[in-house]
C-alpha positions in Angstrom: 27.2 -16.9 16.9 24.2 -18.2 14.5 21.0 -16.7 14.1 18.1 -19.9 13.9 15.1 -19.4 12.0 12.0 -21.1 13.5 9.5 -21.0 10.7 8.9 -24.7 10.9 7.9 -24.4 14.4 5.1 -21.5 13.5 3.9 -23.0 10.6 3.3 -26.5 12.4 1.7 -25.0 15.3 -0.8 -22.9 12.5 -0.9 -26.4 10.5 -0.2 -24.0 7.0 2.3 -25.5 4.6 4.9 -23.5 3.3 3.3 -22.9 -0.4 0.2 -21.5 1.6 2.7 -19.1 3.8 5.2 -18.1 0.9 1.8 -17.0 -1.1 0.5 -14.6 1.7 4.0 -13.2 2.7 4.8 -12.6 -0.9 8.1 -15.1 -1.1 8.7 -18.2 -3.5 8.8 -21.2 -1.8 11.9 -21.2 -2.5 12.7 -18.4 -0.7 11.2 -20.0 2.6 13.3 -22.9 2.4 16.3 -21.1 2.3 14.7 -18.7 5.4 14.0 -22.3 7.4 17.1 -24.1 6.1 19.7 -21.3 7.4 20.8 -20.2 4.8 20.2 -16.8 4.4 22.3 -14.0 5.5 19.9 -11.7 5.5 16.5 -10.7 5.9 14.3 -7.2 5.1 12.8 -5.8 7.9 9.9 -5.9 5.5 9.9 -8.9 5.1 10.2 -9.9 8.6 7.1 -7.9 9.5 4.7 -9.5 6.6 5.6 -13.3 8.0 5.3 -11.5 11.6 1.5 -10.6 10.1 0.8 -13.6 8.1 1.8 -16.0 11.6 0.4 -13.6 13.9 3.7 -13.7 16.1 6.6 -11.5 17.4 9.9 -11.6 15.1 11.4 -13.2 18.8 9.0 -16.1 18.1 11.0 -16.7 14.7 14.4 -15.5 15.2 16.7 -17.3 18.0 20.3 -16.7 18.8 22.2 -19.3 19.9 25.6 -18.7 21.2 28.3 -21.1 19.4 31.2 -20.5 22.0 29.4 -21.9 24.9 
């Protein structure tokens, strides 16, 4: 089972760069690249709804689960 993180794909469709989007969600950039890189193994619900706000999106337009035992 893995949860994806699509980040990339919002911010490229908005055309904002990842310093932009870490400054109005409130993360380090840091932060962000661990969000879009995978490797997090967890994320606030908080935290989730202020990129939902920033992006103007649904938390199903940045979240995907892709089944690993197909």
């Amino acid at each position: 089972m893995a949860i994806v993180v699509r980040i990339d794909v919002e911010l490229a469709k908005r055309k904002m760069s990842v310093g932009e989007f870490a400054e109005k969600v409130g993360l380090t950039p840091a932060n962000v690249a661990v969000l879009k890189n995978g490797r997090a193994k967890a994320v606030r619900f908080s935290t989730l709804e202020a990129m939902c706000r920033v992006l103007e999106c649904q938390p199903g337009d940045l979240l995907e689960f892709i089944d690993d035992e197909e």
